[in-house]
C-alpha positions in Angstrom: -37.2 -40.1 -26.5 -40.1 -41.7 -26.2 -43.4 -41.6 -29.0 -46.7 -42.4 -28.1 -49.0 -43.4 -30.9 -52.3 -45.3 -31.9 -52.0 -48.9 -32.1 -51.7 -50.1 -35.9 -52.1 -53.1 -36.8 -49.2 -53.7 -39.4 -49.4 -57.1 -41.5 -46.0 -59.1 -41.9 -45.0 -61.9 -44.9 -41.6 -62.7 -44.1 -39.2 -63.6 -47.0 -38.7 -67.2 -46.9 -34.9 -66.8 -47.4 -32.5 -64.0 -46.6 -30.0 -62.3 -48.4 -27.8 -61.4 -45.3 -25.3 -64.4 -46.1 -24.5 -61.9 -49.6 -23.8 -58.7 -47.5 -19.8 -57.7 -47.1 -20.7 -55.9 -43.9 -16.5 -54.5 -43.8 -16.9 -53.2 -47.3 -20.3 -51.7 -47.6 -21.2 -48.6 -50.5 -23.9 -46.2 -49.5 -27.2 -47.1 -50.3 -26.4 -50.0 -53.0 -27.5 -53.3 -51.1 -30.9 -54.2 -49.2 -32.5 -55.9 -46.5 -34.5 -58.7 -46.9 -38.2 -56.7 -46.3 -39.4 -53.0 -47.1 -43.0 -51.6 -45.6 -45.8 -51.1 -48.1 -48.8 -48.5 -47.6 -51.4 -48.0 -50.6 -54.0 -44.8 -50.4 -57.0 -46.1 -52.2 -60.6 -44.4 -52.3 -59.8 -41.4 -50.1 -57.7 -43.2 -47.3 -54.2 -44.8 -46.4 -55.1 -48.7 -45.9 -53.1 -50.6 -43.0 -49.5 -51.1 -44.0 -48.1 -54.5 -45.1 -44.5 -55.4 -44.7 -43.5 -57.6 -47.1 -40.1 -59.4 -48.7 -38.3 -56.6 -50.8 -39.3 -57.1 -54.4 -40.2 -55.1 -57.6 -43.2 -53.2 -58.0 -45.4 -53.3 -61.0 -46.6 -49.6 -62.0 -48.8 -48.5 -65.2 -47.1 -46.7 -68.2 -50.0 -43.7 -67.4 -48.7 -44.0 -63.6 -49.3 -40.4 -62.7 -45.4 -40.2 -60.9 -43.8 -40.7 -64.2 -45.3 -37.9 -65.9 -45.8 -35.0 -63.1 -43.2 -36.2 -61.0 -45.6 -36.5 -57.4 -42.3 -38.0 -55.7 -41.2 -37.1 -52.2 -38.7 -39.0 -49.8 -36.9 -38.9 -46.4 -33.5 -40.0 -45.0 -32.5 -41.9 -41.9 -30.8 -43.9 -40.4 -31.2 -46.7 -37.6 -27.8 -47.4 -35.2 -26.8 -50.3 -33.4 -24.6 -49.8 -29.6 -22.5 -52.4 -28.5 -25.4 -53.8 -26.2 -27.6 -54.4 -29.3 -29.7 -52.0 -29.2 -31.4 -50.6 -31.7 -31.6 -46.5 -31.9 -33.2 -44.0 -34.3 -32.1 -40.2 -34.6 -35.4 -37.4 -34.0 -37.5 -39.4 -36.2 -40.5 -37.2 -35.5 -38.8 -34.9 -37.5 -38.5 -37.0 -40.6 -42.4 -37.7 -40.0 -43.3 -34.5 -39.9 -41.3 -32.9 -42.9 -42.6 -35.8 -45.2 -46.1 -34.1 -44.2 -44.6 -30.9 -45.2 -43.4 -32.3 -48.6 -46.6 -34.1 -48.9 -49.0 -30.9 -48.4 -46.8 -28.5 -51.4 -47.1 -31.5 -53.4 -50.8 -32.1 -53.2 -49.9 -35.5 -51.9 -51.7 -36.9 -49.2 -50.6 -36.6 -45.4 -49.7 -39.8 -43.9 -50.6 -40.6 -40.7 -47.6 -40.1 -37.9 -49.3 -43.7 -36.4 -48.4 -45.3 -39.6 -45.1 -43.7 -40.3 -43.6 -44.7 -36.6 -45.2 -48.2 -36.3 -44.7 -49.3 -39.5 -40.7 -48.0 -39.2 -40.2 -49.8 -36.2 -41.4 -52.9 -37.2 -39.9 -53.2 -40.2 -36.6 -52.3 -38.5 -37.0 -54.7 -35.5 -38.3 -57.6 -38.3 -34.2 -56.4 -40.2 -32.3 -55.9 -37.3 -29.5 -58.4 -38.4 -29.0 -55.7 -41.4 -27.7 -52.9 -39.0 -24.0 -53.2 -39.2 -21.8 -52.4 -36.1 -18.7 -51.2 -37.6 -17.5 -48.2 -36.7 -19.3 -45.3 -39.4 -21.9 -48.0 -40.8 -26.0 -47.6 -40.2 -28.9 -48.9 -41.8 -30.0 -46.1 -44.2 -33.6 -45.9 -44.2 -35.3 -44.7 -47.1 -39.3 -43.5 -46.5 -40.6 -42.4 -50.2 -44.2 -41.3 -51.5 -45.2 -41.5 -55.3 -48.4 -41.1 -57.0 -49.4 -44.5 -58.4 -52.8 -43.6 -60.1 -53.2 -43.4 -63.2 -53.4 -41.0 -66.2 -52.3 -38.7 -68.7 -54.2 -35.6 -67.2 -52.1 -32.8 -65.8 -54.0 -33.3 -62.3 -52.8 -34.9 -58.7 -53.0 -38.5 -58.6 -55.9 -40.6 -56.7 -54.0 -43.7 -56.0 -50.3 -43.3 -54.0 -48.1 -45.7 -52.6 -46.2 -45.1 -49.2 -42.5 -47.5 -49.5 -39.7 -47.8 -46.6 -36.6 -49.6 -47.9 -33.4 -49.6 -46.3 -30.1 -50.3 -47.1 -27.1 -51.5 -44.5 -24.1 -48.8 -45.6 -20.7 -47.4 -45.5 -20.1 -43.9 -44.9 -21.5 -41.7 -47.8 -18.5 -39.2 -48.4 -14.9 -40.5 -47.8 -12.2 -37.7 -47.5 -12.8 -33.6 -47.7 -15.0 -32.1 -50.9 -13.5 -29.8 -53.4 -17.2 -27.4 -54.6 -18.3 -25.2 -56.9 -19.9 -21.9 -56.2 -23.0 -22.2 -59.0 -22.7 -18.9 -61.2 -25.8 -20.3 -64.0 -27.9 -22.9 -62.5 -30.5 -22.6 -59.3 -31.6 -25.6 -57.2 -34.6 -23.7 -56.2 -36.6 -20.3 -56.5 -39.0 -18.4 -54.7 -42.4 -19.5 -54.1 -40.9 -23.1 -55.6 -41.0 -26.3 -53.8 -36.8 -25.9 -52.4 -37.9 -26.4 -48.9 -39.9 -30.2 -49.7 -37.6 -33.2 -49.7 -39.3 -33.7 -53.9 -37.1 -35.9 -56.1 -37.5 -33.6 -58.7 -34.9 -30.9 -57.1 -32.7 -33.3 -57.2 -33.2 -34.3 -60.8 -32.5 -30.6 -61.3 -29.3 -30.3 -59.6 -27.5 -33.5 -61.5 -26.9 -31.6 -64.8 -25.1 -28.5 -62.7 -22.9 -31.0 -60.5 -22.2 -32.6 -63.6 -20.2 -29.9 -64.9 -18.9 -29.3 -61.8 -17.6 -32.9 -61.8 -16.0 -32.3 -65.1 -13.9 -29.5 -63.7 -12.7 -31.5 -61.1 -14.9 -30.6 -57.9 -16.6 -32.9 -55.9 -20.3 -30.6 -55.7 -21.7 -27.6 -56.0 -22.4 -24.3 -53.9 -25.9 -23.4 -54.5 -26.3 -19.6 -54.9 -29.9 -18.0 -54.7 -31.4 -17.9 -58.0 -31.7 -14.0 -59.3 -28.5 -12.5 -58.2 -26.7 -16.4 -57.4 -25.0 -14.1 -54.8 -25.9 -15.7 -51.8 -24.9 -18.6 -50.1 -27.9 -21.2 -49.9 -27.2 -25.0 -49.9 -24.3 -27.4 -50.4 -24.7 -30.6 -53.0 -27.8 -31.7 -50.8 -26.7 -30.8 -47.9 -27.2 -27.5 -45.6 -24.0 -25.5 -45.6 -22.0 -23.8 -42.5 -19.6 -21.3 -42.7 -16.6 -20.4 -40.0 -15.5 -16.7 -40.3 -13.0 -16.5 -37.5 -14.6 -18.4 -34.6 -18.8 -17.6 -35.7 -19.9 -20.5 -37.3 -22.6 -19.1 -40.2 -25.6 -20.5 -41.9 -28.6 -18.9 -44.4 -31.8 -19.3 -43.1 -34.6 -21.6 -43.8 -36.8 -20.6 -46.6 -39.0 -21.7 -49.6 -35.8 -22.2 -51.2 -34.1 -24.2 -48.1 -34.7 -27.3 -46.6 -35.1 -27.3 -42.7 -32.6 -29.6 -42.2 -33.0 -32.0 -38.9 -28.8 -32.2 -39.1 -28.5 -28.4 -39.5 -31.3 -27.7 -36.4 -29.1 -30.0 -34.6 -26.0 -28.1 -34.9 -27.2 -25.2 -34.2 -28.6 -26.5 -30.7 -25.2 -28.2 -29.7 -23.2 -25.3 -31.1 -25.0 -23.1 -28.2 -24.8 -25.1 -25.9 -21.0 -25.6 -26.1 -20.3 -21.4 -26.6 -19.6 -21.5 -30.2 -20.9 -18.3 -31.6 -24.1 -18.9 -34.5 -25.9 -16.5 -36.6 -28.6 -17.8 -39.0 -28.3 -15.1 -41.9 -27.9 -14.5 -45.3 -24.1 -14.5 -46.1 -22.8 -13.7 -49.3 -20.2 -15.1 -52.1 -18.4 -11.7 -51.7 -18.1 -12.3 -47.9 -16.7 -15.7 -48.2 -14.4 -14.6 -51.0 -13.2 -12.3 -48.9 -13.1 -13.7 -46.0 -11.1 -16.7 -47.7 -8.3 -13.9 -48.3 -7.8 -12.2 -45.4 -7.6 -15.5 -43.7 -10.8 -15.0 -41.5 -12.0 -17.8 -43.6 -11.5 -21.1 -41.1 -14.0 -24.2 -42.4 -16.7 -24.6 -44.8 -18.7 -27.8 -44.3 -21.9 -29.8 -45.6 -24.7 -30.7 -43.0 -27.3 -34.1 -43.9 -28.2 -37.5 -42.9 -26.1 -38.9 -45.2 -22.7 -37.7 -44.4 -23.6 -36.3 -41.0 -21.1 -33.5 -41.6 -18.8 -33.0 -44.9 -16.0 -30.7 -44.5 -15.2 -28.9 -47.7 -11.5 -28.8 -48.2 -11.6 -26.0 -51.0 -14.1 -24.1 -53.1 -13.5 -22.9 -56.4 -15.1 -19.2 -57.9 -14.9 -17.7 -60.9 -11.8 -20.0 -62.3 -10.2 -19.3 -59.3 -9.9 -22.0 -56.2 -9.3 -21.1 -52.6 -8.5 -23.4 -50.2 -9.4 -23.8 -46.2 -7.3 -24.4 -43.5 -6.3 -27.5 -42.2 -7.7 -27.0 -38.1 -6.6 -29.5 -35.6 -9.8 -28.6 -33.2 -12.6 -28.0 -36.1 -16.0 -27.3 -35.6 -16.8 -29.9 -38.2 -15.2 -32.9 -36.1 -15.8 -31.6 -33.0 -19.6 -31.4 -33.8 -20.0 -34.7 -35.9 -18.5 -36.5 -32.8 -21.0 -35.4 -30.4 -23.8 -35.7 -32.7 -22.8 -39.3 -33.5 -22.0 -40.3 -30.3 -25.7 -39.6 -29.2 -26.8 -41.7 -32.5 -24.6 -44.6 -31.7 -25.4 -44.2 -28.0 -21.8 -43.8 -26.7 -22.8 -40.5 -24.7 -25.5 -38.8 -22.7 -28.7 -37.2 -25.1 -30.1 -34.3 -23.3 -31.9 -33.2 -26.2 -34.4 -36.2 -26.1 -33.3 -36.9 -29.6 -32.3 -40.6 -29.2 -35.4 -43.5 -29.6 -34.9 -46.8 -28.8 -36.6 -48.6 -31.3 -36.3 -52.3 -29.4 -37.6 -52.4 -25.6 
């Protein structure tokens, strides 16, 4: 893959000492350590100003800081790999550029410019590139974030934002098969709402209800739509797939769905490899059933973070029924040939793969 853009001239203060020397790269959490520089882009006066990378470091907001107090906040997830040559390789990251854009628009926030987004990634990767760990599940988790930095208490958008990329050299994000919830109560999203923007607020929501869940003894939650909560939607944060017999199933996108760039990459590889799809609605009662005549074969969660999640069980109405254990699962059989074109252990056809260093 290969991404033509303007030429931007990005500013860089290097840190004068690293924190690499403090990283256990063989026993790294997800997300919870960070490289030693994060890429900084302030929209001032009507415009985005030149991004500055700079050493990681606090920032300073305002109590009236318009993000604490009508929640402008949106975000991305990727992730950067490293192949046993040293090269450095990001997964569709167009994609993740252009859905901030889409986050950004619903929220009132203003687009950023792809230049920016692409230039200012790769830079700040290249300048961290020490931070990508090589063992065997490991990336650099790469976190792109918007917030509204102006300031004030009226209930208006924000004239002052701040454009951040942090990332964070990490384990795998789910160890082990997930025990869920189907939701019965609580919606992570509704018609006309903002479900389909990567906003941190829908995940502020969606804490309380996997709390409970947590307290029953499942891992996450099944999201069901939000007037009948009879249809399948989302899993935790993650896209869901279901398996009824050998057709692998999963809801479309909506207002309530994010377009996942995982879950449009199954769905391509799936195809092409004769595994039956359908994109449609698919409902608790289908599963349910399905889970008791035994057509019921895998359940699994589709993100950035986890790649893929198999779910191992789902509980419903006090009642939990488990999945089969499969020796030739879609899940694994999928996750492999998607990370194999991340890590760059196979051919990419799809033109998905970009080389970040040349």
């Amino acid at each position: 893959m290969s991404i033509e853009t303007k030429n931007v001239n990005v500013t860089v203060e290097k840190a004068k000492t690293s924190k690499i020397d403090q990283v256990d790269f063989d026993n790294l959490k997800f997300g919870s350590v960070y490289t030693d520089h994060m890429l900084v882009c302030n929209y001032r006066n009507g415009a985005w100003e030149t991004p500055k990378i700079m050493p990681y470091q606090p920032i300073t907001l305002d109590p009236s800081a318009k993000v604490f107090h009508y929640g402008q906040a949106i975000f991305e997830g990727m992730k950067a790999y490293k192949d046993d040559n040293g090269d450095i390789f990001l997964f569709r990251p167009l994609d993740n550029q252009k859905r901030l854009n889409i986050s950004a628009k619903r929220l009132a926030i203003p687009e950023l410019p792809e230049e920016y987004f692409i230039e200012g990634l790769t830079t700040l990767i290249q300048l961290d590139s020490d931070f990508i760990p090589t063992k065997e599940g490991s990336s650099l988790y790469i976190r792109p974030f918007i917030f509204a930095s102006g300031n004030g208490f009226h209930a208006s958008p924000a004239d002052e934002y701040k454009f951040i990329i942090a990332c964070a050299p990490s384990g795998s994000y789910f160890s082990g098969k997930v025990k869920v919830l189907i939701e019965q109560t609580y919606s992570r999203s509704a018609n006309g709402g903002v479900g389909f923007a990567k906003a941190g607020g829908n995940y502020a929501g969606q804490f309380y209800p996997t709390q409970l869940a947590v307290e029953k003894g499942y891992n996450q939650v099944i999201w069901t739509d939000d007037t009948e909560h009879e249809y399948i939607e989302e899993a935790g944060a993650m896209n869901i797939f279901i398996r009824i017999n050998d057709t692998l199933i999963t809801g479309p996108t909506s207002d309530r769905i994010l377009d996942g760039i995982t879950r449009k990459s199954i769905l391509e590889i799936a195809k092409d490899h004769g595994i039956p799809t359908e994109v449609r609605k698919i409902t608790v009662t289908e599963v349910v059933k399905a889970a008791k005549d035994g057509s019921l074969k895998e359940m699994f969660g589709a993100g950035t973070a986890a790649v893929i999640s198999p779910i191992s069980a789902f509980g419903y109405k006090e009642k939990d029924y488990e999945l089969p254990e499969l020796e030739n699962s879609y899940a694994s059989k999928l996750k492999k040939i998607i990370t194999d074109i991340q890590y760059n252990k196979s051919e990419d056809k799809y033109g998905w793969r970009f080389k970040v260093n040349s």
